[in-house]
KEMI-378895 format. One record per residue: x, z, y of N, C-alpha, C in turn; residue number from 1. Coordinates in pm, 1 decimal. Atoms other than C-alpha are relative to their C-alpha. Layout:
N
+----------+----------+----------+----------+----------+----------+----------+----------+----------+-----+
|      n_x |      n_z |      n_y |     ca_x |     ca_z |     ca_y |      c_x |      c_z |      c_y | seq |
+----------+----------+----------+----------+----------+----------+----------+----------+----------+-----+
|        X |        Z |        Y |        X |        Z |        Y |        X |        Z |        Y | NUM |
...
+----------+----------+----------+----------+----------+----------+----------+----------+----------+-----+
***
This chain:
120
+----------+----------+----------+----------+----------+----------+----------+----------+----------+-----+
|      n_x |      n_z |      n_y |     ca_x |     ca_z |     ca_y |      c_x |      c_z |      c_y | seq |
+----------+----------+----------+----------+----------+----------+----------+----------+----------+-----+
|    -84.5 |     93.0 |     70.9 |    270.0 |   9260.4 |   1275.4 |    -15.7 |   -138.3 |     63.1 |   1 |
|     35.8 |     75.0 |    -84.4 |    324.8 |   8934.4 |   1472.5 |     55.6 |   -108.0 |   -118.5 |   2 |
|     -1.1 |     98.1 |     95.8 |    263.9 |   8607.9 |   1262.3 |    146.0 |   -101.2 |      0.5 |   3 |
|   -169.8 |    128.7 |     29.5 |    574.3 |   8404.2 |   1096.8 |    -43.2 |   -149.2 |     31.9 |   4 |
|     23.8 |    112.0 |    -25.0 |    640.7 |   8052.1 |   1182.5 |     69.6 |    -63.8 |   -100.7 |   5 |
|    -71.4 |     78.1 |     99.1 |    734.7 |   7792.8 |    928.8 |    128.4 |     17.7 |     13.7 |   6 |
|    -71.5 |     16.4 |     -6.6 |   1057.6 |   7803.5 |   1004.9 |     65.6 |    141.2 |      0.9 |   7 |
|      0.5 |   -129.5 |     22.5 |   1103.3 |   8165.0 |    992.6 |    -14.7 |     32.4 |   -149.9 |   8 |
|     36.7 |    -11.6 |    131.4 |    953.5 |   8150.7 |    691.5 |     82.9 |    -47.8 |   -114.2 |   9 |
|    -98.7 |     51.3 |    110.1 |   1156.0 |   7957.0 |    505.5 |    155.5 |     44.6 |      3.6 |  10 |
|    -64.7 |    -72.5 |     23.6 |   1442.5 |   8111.1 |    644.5 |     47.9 |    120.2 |   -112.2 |  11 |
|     12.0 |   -149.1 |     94.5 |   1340.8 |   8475.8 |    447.0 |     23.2 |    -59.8 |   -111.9 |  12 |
|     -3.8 |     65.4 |    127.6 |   1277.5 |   8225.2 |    141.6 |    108.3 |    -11.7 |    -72.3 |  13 |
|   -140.1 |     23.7 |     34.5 |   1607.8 |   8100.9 |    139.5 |    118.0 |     89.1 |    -16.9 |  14 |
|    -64.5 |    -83.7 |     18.5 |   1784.0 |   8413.5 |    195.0 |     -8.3 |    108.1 |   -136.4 |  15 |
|      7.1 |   -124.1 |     98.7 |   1599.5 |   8642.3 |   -101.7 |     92.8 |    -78.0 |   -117.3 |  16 |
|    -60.7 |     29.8 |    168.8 |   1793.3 |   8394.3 |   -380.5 |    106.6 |    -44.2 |    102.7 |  17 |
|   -123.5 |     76.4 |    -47.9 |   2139.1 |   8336.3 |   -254.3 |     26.7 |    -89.3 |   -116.3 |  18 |
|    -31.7 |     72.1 |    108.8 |   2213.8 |   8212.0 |   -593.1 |   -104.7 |    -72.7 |   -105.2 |  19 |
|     91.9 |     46.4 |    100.9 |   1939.2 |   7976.9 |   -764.2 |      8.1 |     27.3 |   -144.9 |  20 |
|    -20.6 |     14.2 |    191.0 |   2138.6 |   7979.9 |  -1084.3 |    -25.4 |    168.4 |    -26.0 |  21 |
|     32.9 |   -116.9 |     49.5 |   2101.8 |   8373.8 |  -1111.4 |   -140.0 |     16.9 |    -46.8 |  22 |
|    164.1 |    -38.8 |    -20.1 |   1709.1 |   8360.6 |  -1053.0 |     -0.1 |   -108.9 |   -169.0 |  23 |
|     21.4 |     77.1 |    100.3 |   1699.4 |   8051.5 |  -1330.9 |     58.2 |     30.2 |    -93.2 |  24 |
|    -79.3 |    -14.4 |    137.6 |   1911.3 |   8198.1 |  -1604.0 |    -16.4 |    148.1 |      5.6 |  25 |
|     55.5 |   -143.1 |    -10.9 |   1747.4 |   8542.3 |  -1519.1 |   -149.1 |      7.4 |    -42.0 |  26 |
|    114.7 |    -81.2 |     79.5 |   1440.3 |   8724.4 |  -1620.7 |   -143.9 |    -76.8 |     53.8 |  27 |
|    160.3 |     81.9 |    -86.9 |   1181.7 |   8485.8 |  -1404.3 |     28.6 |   -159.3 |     17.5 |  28 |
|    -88.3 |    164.2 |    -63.2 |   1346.1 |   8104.6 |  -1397.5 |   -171.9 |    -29.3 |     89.4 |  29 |
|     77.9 |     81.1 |    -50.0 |    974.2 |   8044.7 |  -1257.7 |      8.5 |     38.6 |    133.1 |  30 |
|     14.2 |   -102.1 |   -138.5 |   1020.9 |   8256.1 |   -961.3 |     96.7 |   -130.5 |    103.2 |  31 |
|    -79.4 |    118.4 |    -50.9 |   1310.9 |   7964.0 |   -862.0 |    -95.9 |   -117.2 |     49.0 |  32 |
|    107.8 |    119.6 |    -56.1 |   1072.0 |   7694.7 |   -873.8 |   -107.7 |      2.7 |     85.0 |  33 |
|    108.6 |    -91.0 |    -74.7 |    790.9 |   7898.0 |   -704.9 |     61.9 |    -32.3 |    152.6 |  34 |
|    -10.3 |     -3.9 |   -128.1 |   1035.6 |   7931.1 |   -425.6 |     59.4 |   -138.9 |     82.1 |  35 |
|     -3.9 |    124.4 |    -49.9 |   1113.5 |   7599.2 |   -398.5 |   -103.3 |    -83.8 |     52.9 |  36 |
|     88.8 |     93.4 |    -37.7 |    772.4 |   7482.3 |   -415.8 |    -46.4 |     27.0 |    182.1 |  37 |
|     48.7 |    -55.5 |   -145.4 |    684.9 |   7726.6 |    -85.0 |     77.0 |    -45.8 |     91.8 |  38 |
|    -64.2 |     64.8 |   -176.2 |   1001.8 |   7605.4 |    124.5 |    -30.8 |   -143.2 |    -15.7 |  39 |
|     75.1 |    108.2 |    -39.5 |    888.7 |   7272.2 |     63.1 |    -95.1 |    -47.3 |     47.0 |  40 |
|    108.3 |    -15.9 |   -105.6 |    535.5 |   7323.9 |    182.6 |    -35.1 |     34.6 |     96.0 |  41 |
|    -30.6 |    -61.4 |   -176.2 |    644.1 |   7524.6 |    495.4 |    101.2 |   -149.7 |     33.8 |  42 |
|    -44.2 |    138.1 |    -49.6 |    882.7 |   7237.2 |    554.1 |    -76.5 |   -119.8 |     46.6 |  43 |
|     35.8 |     94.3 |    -23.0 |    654.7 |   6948.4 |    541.7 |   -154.7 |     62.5 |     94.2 |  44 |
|     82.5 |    -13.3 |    -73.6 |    361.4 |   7167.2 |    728.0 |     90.9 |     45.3 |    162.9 |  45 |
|    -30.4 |     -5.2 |   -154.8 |    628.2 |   7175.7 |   1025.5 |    -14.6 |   -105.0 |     70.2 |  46 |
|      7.1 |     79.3 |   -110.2 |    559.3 |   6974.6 |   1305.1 |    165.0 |   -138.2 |    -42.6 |  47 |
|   -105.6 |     25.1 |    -20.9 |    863.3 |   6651.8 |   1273.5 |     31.8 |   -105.0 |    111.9 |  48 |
|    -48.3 |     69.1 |   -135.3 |    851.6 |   6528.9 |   1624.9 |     98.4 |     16.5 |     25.7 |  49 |
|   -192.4 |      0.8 |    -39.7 |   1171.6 |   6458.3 |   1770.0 |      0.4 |    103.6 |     60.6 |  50 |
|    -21.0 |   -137.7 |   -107.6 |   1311.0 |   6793.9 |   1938.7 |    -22.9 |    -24.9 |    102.3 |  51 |
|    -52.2 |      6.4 |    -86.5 |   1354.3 |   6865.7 |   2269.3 |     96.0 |     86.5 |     71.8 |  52 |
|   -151.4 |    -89.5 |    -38.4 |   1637.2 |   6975.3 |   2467.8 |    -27.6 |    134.2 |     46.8 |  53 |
|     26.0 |   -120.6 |     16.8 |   1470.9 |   7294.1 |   2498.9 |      7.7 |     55.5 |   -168.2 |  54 |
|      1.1 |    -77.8 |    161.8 |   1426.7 |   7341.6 |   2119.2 |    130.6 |     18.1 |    -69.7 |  55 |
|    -77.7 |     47.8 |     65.0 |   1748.3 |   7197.6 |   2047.2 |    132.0 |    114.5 |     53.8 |  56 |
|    -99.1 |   -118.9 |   -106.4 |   1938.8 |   7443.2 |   2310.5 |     18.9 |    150.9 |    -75.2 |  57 |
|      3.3 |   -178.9 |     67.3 |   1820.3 |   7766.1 |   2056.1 |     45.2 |    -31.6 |   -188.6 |  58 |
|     -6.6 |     22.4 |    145.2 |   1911.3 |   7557.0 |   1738.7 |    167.1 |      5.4 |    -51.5 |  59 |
|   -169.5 |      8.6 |     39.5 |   2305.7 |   7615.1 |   1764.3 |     44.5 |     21.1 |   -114.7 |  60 |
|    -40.6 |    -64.4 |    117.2 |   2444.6 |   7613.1 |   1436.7 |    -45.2 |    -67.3 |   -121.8 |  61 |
|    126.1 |     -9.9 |    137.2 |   2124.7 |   7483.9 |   1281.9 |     -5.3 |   -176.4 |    -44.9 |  62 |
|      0.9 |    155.0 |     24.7 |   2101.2 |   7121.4 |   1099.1 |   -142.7 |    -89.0 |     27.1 |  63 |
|    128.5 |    109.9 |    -82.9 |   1901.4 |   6833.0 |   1270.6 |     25.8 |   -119.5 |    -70.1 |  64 |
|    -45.3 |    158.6 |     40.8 |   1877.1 |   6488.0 |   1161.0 |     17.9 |   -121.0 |    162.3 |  65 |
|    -40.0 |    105.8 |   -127.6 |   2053.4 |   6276.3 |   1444.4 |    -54.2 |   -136.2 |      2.3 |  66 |
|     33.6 |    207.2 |     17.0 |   1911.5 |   5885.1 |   1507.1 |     49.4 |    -23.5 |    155.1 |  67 |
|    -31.5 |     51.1 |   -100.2 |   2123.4 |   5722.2 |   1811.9 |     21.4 |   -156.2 |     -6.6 |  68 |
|    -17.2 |    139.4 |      5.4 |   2192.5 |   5369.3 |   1870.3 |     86.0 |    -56.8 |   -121.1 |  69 |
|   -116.6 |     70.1 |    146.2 |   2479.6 |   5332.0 |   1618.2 |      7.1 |     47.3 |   -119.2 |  70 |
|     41.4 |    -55.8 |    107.1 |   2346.4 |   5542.6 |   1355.1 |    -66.1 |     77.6 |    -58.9 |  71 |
|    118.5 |   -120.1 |     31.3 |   2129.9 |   5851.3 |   1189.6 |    109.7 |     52.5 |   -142.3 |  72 |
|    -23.0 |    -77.8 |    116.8 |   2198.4 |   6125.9 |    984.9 |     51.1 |    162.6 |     21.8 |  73 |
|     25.5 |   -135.2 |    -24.4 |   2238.8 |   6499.4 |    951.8 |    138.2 |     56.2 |     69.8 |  74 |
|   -130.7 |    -39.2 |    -75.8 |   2474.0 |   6695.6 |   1190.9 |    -47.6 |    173.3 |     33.7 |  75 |
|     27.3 |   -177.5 |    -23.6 |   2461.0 |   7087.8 |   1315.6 |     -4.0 |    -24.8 |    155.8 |  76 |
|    -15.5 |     22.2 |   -177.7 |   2340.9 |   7117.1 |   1676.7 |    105.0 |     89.1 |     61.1 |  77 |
|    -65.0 |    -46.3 |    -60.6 |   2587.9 |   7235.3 |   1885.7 |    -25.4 |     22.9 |    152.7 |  78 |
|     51.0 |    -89.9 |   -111.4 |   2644.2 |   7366.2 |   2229.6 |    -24.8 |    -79.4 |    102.8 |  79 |
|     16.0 |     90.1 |   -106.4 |   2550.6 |   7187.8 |   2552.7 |     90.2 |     60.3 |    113.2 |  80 |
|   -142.3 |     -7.0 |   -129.9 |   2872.3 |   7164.6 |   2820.8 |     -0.4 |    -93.1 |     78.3 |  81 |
|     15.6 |    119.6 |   -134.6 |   2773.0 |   6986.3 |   3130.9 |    -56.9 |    -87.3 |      4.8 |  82 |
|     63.5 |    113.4 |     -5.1 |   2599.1 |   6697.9 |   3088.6 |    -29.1 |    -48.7 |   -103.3 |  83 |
|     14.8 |     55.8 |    132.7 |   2611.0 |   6647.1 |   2710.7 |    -22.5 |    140.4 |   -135.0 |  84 |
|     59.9 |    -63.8 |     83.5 |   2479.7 |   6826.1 |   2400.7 |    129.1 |    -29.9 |    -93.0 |  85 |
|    -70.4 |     26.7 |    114.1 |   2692.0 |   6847.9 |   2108.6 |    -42.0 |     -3.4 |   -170.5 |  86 |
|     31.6 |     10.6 |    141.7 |   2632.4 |   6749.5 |   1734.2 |    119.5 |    -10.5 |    -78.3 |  87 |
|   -118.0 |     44.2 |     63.9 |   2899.5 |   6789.8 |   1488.0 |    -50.1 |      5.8 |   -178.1 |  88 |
|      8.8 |     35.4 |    162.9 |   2958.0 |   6654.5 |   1115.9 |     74.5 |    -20.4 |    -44.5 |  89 |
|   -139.3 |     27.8 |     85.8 |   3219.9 |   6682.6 |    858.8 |    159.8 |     25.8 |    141.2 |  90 |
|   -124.2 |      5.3 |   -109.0 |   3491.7 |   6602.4 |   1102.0 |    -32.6 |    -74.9 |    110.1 |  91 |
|     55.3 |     55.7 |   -129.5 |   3298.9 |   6428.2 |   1371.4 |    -82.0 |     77.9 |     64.5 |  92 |
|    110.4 |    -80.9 |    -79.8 |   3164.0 |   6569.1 |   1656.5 |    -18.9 |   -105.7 |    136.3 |  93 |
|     59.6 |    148.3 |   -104.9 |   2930.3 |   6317.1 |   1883.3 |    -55.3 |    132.8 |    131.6 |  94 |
|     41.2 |    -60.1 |    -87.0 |   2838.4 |   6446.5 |   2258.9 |    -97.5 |   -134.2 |     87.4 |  95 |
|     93.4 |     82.8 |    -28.8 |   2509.8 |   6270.1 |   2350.2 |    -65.5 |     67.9 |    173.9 |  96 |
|     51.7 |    -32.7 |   -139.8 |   2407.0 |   6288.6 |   2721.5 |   -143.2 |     90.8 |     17.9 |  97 |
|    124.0 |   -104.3 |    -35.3 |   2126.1 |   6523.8 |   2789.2 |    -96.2 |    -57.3 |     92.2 |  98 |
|     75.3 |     19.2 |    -35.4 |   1965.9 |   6315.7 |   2997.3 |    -82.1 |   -165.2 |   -111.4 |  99 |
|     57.2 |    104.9 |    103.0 |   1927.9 |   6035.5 |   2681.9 |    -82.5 |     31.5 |   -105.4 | 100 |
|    100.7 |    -71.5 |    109.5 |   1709.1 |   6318.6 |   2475.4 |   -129.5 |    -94.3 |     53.7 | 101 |
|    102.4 |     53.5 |     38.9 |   1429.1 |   6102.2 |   2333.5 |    -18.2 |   -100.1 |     78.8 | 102 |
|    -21.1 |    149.9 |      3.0 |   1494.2 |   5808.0 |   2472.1 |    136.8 |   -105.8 |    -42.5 | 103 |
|   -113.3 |    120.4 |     32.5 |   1834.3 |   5665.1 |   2352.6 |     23.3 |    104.6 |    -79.1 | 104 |
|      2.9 |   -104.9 |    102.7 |   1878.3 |   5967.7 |   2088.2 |   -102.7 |     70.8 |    -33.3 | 105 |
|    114.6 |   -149.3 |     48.2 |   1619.9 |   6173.9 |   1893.3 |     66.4 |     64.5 |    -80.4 | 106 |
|    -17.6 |   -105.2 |    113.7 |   1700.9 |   6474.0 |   1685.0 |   -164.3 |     69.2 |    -54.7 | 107 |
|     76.6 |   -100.7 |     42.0 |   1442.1 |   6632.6 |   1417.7 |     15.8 |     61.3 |    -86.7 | 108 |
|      2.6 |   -121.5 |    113.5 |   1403.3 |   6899.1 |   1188.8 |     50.6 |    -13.8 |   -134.1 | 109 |
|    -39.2 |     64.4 |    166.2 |   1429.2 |   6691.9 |    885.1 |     15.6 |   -141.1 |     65.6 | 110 |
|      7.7 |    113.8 |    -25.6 |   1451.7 |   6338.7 |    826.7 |   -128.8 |    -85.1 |      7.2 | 111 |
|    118.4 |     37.0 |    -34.7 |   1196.9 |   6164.3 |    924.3 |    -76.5 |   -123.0 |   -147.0 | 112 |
|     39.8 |     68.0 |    122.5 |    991.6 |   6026.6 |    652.4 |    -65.9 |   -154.9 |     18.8 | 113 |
|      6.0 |    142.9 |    -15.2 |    941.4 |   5627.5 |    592.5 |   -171.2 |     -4.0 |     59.8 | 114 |
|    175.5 |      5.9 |    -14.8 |    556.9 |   5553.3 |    699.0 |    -56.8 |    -12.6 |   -140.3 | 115 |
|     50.6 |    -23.4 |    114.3 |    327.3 |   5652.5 |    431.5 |     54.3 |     61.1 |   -117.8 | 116 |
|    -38.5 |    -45.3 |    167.0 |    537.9 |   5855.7 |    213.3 |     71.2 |    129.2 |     46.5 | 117 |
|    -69.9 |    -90.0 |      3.1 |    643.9 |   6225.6 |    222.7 |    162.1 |     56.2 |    -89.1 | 118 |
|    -98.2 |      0.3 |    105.2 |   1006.7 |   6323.1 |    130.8 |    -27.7 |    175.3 |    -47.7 | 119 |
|    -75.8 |   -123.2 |     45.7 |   1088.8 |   6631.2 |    -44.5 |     89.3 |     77.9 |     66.3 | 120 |
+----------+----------+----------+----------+----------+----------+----------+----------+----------+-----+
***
């Protein structure tokens, strides 16, 4: 059996309740909170260094928190076509140079939490 990684992990988490409100207005409401408390503690025991364009290359699909010069905030990584990476949101989709990973753009996992204070 080869060991799960946080992020794996919380995957499975998230998939056994598609519907919170079933689990909470069903036969266990604690089982809801239970599984909230665990993807929150796999969450904050992941690593939230900025990606890199290796990590970010297998995350297609998956939501990052963007910070570039003119702004921050959550987008879905997308695909990399020539020279630029893609992030898209709502109806915007930004293409950040690939050679500006982690120095004029970071992407991480979550949002990065203020100094001294864990988010949720």
């Amino acid at each position: 059996m080869s060991e799960l990684k946080p992020c794996e992990a919380i995957e499975i988490l998230e998939s056994i309740y598609p519907s919170k409100k079933q689990i909470v207005t069903g036969e266990y409401p604690d089982v809801a909170e239970a599984l909230d408390m665990a993807i929150v503690t796999l969450r904050r025991a992941q690593s939230n260094e900025p990606l890199t364009l290796e990590q970010l290359r297998g995350m297609d699909g998956e939501p990052v928190w963007l910070k570039d010069g003119i702004g921050e905030g959550w987008f879905l990584a997308g695909a990399v076509v020539g020279s630029k990476i893609y992030f898209c949101e709502k109806s915007i989709t930004i293409g950040e140079p690939i050679s500006g990973c982690g120095k004029n753009w970071l992407a991480y996992r979550r949002k990065p939490e203020p100094e001294g204070k864990i988010e949720k």
